[in-house]
N, C-alpha and C positions, 0 to 999 in steps of 0.2 A: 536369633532374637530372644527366644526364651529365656538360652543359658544366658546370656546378658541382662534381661530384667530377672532371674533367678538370684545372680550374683550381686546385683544393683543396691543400696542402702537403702533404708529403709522409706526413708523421709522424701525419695525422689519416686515413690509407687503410691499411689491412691490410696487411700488408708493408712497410709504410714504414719500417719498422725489423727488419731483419732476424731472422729465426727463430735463436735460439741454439744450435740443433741443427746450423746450419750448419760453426758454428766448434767447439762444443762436444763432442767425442770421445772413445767409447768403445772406441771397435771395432766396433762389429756395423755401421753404416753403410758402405756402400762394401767391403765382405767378401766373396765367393763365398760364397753359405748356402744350402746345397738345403733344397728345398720341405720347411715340417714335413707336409703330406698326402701327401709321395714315398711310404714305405711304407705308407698306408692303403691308396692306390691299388693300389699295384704287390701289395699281398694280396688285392684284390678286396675292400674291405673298407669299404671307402668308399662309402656308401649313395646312389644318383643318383633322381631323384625316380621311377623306375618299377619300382625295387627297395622300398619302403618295403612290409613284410608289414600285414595288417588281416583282422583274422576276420572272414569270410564276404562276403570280399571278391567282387563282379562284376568283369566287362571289356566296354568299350565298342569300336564299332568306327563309323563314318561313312558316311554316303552321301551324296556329293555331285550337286551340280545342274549337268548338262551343255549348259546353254545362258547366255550372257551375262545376261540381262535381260527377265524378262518376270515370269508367278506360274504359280505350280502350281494344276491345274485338276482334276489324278486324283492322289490320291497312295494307291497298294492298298500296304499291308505287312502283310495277313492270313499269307500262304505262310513270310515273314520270321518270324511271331509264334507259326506250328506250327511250326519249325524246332527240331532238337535243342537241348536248351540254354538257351534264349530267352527272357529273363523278362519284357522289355517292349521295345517301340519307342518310343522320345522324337519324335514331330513337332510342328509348330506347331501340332496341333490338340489335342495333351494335354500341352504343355511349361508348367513353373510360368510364371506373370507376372513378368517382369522390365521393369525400364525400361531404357532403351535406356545402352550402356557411355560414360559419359564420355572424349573424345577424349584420347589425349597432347597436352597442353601445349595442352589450352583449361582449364584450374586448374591449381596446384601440384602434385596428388597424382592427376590422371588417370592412366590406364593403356592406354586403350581404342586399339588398333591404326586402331579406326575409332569412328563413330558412331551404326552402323546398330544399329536391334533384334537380339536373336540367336533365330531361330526362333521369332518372335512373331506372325507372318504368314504368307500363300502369296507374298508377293513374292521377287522372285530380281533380287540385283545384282550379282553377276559369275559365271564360270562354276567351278566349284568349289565355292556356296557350300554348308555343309554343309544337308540337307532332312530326314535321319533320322539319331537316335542307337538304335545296337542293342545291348541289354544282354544277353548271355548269360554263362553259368556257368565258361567258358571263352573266350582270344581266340580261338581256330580256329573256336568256334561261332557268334562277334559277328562274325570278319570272311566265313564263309560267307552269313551271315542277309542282311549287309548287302548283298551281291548278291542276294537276293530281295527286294526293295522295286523297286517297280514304280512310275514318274514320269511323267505327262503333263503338258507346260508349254503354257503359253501364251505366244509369245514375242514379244516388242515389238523395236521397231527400237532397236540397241544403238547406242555409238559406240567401236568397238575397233579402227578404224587411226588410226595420228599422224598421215596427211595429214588424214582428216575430222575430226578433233580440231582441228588449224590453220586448215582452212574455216571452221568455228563460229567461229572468237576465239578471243585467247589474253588473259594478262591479267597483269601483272608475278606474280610468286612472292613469298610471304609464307614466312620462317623465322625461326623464333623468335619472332616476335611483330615484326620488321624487314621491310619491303623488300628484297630481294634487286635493288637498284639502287642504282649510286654514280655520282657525273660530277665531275670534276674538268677545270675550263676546255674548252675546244673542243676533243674528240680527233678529229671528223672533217676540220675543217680543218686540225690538225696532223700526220695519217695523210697529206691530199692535200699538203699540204706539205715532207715529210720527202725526204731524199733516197734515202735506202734505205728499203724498206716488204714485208713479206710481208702477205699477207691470204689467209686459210686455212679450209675448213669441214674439222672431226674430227666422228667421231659415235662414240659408245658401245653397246652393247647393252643388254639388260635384265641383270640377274642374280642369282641364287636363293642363300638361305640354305643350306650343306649342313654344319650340324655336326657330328660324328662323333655323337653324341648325339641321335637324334632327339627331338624334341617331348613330352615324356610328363609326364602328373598324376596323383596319388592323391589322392581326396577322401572324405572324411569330413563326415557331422552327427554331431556327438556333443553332446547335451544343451543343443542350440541355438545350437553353435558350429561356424561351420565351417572345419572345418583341411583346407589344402591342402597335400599337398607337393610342389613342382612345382622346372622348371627355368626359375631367374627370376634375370634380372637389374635387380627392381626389386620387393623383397618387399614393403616397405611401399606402393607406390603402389597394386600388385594389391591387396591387404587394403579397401583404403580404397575403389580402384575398384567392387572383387566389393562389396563393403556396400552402397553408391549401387545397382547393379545390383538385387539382394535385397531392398534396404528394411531393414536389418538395421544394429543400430550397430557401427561399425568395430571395435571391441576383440571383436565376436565374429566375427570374421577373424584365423586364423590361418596364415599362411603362411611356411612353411620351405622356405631352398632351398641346404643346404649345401653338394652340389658339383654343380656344370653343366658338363658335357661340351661345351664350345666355344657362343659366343653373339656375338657379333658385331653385334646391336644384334637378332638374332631372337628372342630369348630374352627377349618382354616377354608381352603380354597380347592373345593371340587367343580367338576363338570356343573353342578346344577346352578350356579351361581352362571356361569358362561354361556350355558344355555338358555338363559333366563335373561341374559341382556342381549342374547342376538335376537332371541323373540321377540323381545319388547321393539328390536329396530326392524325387526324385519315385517311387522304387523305396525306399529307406528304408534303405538297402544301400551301405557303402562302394564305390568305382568306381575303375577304374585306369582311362585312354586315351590311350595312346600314336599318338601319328600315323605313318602307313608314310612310307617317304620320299617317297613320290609326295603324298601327306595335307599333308607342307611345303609342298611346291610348290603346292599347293591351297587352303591357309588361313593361309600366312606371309608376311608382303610383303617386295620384295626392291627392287632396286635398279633405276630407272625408267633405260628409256634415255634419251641426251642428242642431240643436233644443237648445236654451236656451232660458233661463227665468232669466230677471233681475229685478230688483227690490229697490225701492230706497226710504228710507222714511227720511222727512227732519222738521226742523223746520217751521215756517214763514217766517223768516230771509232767508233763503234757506242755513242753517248748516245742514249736511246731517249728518245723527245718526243711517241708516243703509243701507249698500250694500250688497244685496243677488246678487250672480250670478252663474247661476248653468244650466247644462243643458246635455244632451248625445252624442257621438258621434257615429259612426261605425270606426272598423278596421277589421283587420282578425288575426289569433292564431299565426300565424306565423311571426309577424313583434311588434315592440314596438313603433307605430308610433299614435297614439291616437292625434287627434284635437286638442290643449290645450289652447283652446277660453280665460280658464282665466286669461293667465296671466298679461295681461294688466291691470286688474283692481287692481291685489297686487299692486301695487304703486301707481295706480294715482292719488287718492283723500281722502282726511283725513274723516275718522268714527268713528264712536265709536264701533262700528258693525260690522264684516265683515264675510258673509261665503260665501264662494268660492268651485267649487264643479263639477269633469267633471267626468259625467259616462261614460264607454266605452261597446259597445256589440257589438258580432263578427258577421261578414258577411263571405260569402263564395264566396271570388270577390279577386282583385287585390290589394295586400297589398298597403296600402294609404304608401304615405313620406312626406318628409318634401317641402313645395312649400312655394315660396317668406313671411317670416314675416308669419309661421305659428304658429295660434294661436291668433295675436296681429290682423291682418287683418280684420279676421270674427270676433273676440272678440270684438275689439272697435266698428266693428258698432254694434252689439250689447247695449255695454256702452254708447257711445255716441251720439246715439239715446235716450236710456232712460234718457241721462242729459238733453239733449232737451224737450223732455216731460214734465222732472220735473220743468225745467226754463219757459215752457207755464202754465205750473200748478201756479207755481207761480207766473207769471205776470212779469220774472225775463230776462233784455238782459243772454243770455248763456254763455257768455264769462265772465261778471262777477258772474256767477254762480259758473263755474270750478276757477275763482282767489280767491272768498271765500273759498273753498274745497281745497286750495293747503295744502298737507302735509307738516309739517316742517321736518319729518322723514318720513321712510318707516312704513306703517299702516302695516302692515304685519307681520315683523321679524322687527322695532325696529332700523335697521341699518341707520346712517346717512347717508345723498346722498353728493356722491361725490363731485359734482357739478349738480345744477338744477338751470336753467332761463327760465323755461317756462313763467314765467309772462313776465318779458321782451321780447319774441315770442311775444306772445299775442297781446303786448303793440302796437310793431313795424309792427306787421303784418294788427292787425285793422287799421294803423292810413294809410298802404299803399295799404289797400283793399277798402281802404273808407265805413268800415262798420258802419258809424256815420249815412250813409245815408239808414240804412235797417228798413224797415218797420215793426213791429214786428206782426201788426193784418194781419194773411195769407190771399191770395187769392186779396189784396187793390192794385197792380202795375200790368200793362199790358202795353203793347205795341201792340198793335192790337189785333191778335189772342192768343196771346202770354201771357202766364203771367209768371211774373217775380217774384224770389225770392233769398235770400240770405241763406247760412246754416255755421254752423263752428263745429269744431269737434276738440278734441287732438289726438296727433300722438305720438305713444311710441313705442320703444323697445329697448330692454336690453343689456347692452355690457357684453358682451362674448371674454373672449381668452381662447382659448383650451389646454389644454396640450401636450407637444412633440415635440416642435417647436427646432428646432436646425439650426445656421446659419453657412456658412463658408465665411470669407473675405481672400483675397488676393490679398497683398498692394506689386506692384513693385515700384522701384527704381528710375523709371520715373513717377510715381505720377497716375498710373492707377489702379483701386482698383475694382474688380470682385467681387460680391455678389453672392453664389450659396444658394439656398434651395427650395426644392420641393413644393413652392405655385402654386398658377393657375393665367391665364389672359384669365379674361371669358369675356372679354367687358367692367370691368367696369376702366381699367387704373390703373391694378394695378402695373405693369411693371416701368409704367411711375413715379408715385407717391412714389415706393421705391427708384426708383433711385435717386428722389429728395431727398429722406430721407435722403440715405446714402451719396449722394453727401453732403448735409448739414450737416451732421452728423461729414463728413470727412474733411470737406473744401475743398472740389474739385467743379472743373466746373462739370455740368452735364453728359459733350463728354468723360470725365475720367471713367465715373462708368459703368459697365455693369453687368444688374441684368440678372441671371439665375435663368430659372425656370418650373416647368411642366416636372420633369422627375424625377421617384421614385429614382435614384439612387445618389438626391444630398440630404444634410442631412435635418431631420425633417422631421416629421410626419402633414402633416399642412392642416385642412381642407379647403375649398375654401365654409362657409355657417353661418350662424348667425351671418352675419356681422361682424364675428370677425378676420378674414383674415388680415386687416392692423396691430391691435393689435396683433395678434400673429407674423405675420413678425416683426413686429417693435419692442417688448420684444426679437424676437431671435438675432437680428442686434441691440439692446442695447449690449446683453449678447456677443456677437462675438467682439463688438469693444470694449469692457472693455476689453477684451484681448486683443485684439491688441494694443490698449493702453499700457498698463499692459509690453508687449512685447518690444514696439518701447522704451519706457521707460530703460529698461533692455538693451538695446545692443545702446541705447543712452550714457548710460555711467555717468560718473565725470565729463565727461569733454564736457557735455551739459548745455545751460542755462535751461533748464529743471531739470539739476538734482538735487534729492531728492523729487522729487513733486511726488505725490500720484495718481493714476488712475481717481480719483473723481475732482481733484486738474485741470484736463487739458481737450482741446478739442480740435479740427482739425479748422483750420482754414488756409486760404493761402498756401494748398500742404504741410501742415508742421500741428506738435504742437505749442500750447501755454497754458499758464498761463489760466485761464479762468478769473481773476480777474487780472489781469497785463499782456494784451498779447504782452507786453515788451519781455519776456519770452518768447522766439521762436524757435523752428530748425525746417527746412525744413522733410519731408521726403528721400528726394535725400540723404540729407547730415549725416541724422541719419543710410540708410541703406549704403551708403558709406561709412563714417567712420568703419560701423562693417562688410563689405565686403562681404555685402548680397545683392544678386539681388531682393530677394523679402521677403517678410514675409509674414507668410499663418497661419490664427488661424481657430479653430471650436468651437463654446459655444452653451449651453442650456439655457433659462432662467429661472427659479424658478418657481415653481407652482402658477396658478391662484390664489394664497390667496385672492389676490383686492376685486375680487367678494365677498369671506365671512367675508368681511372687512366693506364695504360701498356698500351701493345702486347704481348702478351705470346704469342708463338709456339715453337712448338720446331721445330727443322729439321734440314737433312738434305743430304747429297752422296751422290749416288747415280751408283755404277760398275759398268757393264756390257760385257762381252764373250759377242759372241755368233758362231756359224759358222751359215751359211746352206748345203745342199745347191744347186750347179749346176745342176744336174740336176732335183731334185722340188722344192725350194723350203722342204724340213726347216729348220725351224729350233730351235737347240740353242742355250742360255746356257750357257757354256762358264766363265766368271767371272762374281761378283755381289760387289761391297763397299758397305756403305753406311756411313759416315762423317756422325754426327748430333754434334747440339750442342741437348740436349734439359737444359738446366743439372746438377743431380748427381745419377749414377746410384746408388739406393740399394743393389739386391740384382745387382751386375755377372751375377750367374748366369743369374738371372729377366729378368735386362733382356736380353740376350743373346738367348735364345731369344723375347722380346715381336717384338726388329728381326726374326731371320733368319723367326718367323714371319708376320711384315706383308710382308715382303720375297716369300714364296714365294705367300701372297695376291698381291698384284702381278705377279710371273709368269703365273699361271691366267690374270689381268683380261687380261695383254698377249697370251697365245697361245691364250688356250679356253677361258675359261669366256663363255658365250654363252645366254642364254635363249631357247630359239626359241617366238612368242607368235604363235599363227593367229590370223591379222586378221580371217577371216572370222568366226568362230565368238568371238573372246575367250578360247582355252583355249591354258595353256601344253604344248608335244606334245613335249617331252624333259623329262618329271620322273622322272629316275632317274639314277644316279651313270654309268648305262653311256652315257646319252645324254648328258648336262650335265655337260661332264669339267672337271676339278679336276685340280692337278699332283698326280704320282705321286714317287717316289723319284727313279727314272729322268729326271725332268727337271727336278730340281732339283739347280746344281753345290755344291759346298764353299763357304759364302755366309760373307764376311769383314765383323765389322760392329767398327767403333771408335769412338769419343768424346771429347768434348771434356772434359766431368766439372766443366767449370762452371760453380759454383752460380747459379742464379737467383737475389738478394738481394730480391725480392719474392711470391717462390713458398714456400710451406711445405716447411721441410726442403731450400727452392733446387731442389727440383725440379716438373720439368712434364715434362707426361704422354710416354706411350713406346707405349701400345698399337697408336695408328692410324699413325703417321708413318712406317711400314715399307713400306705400301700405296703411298703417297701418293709421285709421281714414276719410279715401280717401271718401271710402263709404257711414260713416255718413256723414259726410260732404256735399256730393247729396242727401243722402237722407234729413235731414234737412232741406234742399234749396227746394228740391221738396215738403216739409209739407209748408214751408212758403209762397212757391207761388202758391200754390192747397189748402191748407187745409186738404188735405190725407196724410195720416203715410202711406208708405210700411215699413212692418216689414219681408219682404220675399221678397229675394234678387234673382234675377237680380228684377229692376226696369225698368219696360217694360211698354207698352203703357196700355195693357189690364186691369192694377191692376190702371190706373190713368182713363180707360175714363169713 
């Protein structure tokens, strides 16, 4: 199937003819537009799923299992069940029957973080998992109770260090339903071959979801229906999941999840949401359960560490003629979430060589998922670290290292790219970072105690539209046009930025359109993650207003200056159709649905299967400029400048997109200097779950971060553009670390970048 939409023409793949929205201009695309939810929020007004009031509502609180892997043998919550307040204890010995959660991405519409039962048993498989839910009257009474529950386990021999993970066996990684392995000709004889060669181990830590928003549900049965309002980036897949779960048909799942306080790929479907609707049925009583922040770190998966080994062997000239990049991960048997460090490197740089290669071995811990740009994050530093290397080896500026190494195609699979301007990044980026002025012999620029350096790095990842997307429009008679389908606004504007779409789309003012969204019960299956959230809205609101086109067209009549013209033929513009080459050619919508003596017109479309992807290469990328000052002395280190310079095809909302870069960017900082999961081997428990232990950048270390653009369009992306959320993350890393080898003379190849590994 591939190689035949690979080899396919161009005009018979989705994109193949470019999106009319590209060329076709109102204004609102490409406009500075603050967020239309700015002042919900900024009033407090804007309802987050643990705000939602319910009469006679309880509160839940947790008690987790402190040992890896064994079963509970005494479980006493009598003391817990006399406690003030306390209407019931939820264990596996009185929790409703459910069958076990459907994994992500083993069906279309799973959700399940894992695969395991939720408190169906006395079994225990990692350490955190939850063994009692406590309902009382109030949360100060559920999270007192919950420290009266009294555990005795039984515990079996676990496997929670990477070395004995590696002992067992390891076994290639499966993502996506793909191998995570590519080989292109001999790269080990052309690594032993090459005349210049680095060969490098980097390693990564773990890392925990910390969204300013913690974890919280509201659940209701009401009349046999169960509404959730939770904080979801994936409303329809939970519905569909929680039903499967319950035994229950899917349309009696309702879940709403209109704004979520930052999500990052954590924001889908764990135990607490599960457990949160069997308490609500098994008490009879609406439940709210909010998780503590330490509760994240105990039932949300985060980002597995890595071990790789890159390896790069190149001419004089610095033509690179092999990329080895290979390395392990941890996951656990129950989830399909494996690390997949390499995929950044399938595209970035042309070889003659390539083998590519992630092993995965099972731990007996908290199933890892998906977090900000997994894979490309820890992959590129990784890569663009050892580019670096190879450009001091060679005596080569780094930036023209990677312009010689640009692919004309994908090194990989052969396919052409869509659209690629990384060089122009590059070009625009050094000449507004001032990197004419970087010193290439490390350790030669101080400022006092201070020494100064510059680093650079590429920023990649891949455009994704997902399958399922379905949109409904409904166009009245007074020119106001309603967008329904079940996407998410997790913070980054995406509310705001459809509505520009469709307003432009439609030729309406922006006060015309209102976009719906964050409740499984409007159409489409649409994830909110791989950056592909715009493009799949923007493909199911192509395919919705081709109908309605299609439609207004049909009850326009003979006796329109439209008629005879084709769906392809016309566009919205001025509250009306026209010609798109002679917008002579006009009727209002007023006078199209008056004439046919309709108040409104209501369509619903699907768009065509992602082919694009197995059509063209299609990435968006990134130049990434760092200055940074190291202390002499302590080994402080301070990003002093950040610019990141992307070519992500057309930025639709410059405001929203703006704040997407500098905030993947300051992600990327954290990954390079602190944020660090520390995970006791002995036991399987993570021992800094709190903001005070597992630090995250603050104000204070993060500089005035400069982000610019290429602004062009993808001709095979919707609306020419691809995604903007993760590519800020992604190269962030090297980037610092780079800038810290320039201005010290020390490589850290093991990530966070701390004072101890520089003094």
């Amino acid at each position: 199937m591939s190689k035949a939409i690979a080899l396919a023409p161009d005009r018979w793949i989705p994109g193949g003819t470019p999106d009319p929205l590209i060329s076709h201009r109102h204004g609102h695309i490409g406009r500075p537009t603050t967020r239309i939810d700015g002042p919900l929020k900024v009033a407090g007004a804007a309802p987050f799923a643990a705000e939602f009031p319910m009469e006679g509502m309880v509160y839940a609180a947790l008690a987790n299992s402190t040992i890896a892997k064994g079963r509970i043998v005494e479980l006493d919550t009598r003391t817990a069940e006399e406690a003030p307040g306390v209407i019931a204890v939820m264990t596996h010995r009185n929790a409703p029957r459910l069958s076990p959660p459907p994994a992500f991405m083993s069906s279309p519409k799973a959700a399940g973080g894992d695969s395991l039962p939720v408190m169906q048993d006395a079994s225990i498989h990692w350490n955190g998992e939850p063994v009692a839910v406590v309902i009382a009257q109030t949360q100060e009474q559920a999270n007192h109770a919950r420290s009266l529950v009294r555990v005795t386990y039984e515990a079996e021999p676990a496997i929670t260090s990477l070395g004995a993970a590696k002992a067992r066996g390891s076994r290639t990684a499966m993502f996506m339903g793909q191998p995570l392995h590519d080989e292109v000709g001999d790269a080990d004889a052309a690594l032993a071959a090459s005349a210049v060669n680095v060969d490098a181990s980097y390693s990564t830590p773990r890392h925990n979801h910390n969204a300013i928003e913690l974890h919280g549900v509201t659940v209701a049965w009401q009349d046999g229906v169960l509404r959730i309002h939770d904080a979801s980036q994936l409303v329809a897949h939970e519905a569909w999941t929680l039903a499967q779960m319950f035994g229950i048909d899917e349309d009696k799942v309702v879940v709403t999840s209109p704004f979520v306080g930052g999500g990052f790929g954590g924001k889908c479907l764990w135990q607490h949401q599960v457990l949160a609707a069997a308490a609500s049925r098994m008490v009879g009583r609406p439940v709210r359960l909010v998780l503590s922040r330490e509760d994240v770190y105990r039932l949300v998966g985060g980002r597995s560490n890595t071990e790789q080994r890159v390896a790069l062997g190149a001419d004089p000239d610095g033509r690179i003629k092999a990329i080895i990049h290979e390395g392990v991960t941890p996951k656990t048997a129950f989830n399909a979430m494996p690390e997949p460090f390499i995929l950044p490197t399938r595209s970035a740089y042309a070889s003659e060589t390539i083998k590519l290669d992630v092993q995965a071995v099972e731990l007996d811990m908290l199933s890892n998922t998906f977090m900000r740009a997994p894979g490309e994050s820890v992959g590129t530093f990784a890569l663009e670290s050892a580019l670096d290397e190879l450009a001091h080896k060679l005596d080569m500026d780094p930036i023209e290292l990677r312009i010689r190494n640009e692919p004309e195609k994908d090194p990989t699979n052969g396919l052409p790219f869509s659209s690629r301007h990384i060089v122009e990044a590059w070009r625009a980026g050094a000449e507004r970072f001032g990197w004419s002025a970087r010193k290439p012999a490390s350790g030669t620029v101080r400022d006092g105690e201070w020494l100064v350096g510059m680093g650079c790095a590429t920023a990649t990842y891949p455009y994704y539209r997902m399958p399922g997307g379905a949109a409904r429009i409904t166009l009245t008679r007074e020119g106001h046009a309603t967008v329904d389908i079940a996407a998410h606004e997790m913070g980054m504007g995406t509310a705001t930025t459809h509505t520009m779409v469709a307003a432009e789309r439609l030729g309406l003012p922006l006060e015309a359109v209102t976009f719906n969204y964050g409740d499984s019960t409007l159409p489409g299956v649409v994830l909110a993650g791989g950056s592909q959230q715009t493009a799949s809205i923007g493909a199911s609101v192509i395919a919705a207003h081709r109908a309605l086109v299609k439609e207004l067209l049909k009850l326009a009549g003979n006796d329109s200056p439209l008629a005879g013209l084709k769906p392809d033929e016309v566009g919205g513009t001025d509250c009306g159709l026209c010609k798109l080459d002679d917008p002579a050619l006009y009727e209002s919508y007023a006078s199209i649905l008056g004439r046919a003596q309709r108040v409104s017109v209501c369509v619903e479309a699907s768009p065509s299967a992602p082919m694009e992807i197995m059509h063209w290469s299609m990435h968006s990328h990134g130049a990434m400029f760092c200055e940074v000052r190291v202390h002499a002395v302590t080994g402080e280190v301070r990003v002093s400048r950040f610019l990141g310079s992307f070519d992500c095809g057309r930025i639709l909302n410059p405001k929203t997109a703006g704040s997407q870069f500098r905030g993947g960017i300051i992600m990327g900082l954290g990954l390079a200097l602190m944020e660090e999961t520390r995970f006791d081997e002995r036991s399987g428990r993570i021992v800094n779950p709190s903001l005070s232990e597992y630090h995250v950048p603050v104000h204070m270390d993060v500089p005035e971060i400069d982000v610019i653009w290429t602004d062009i369009p993808d001709p095979h992306a919707p609306m020419g553009a691809r995604g903007i959320g993760e590519i800020g993350i992604t190269g962030t890393a090297a980037a610092v670390a780079n800038a810290v080898f320039n201005a010290t003379g020390k490589r850290v190849r093991d990530l966070p970048i701390t004072l101890d590994k520089l003094m």
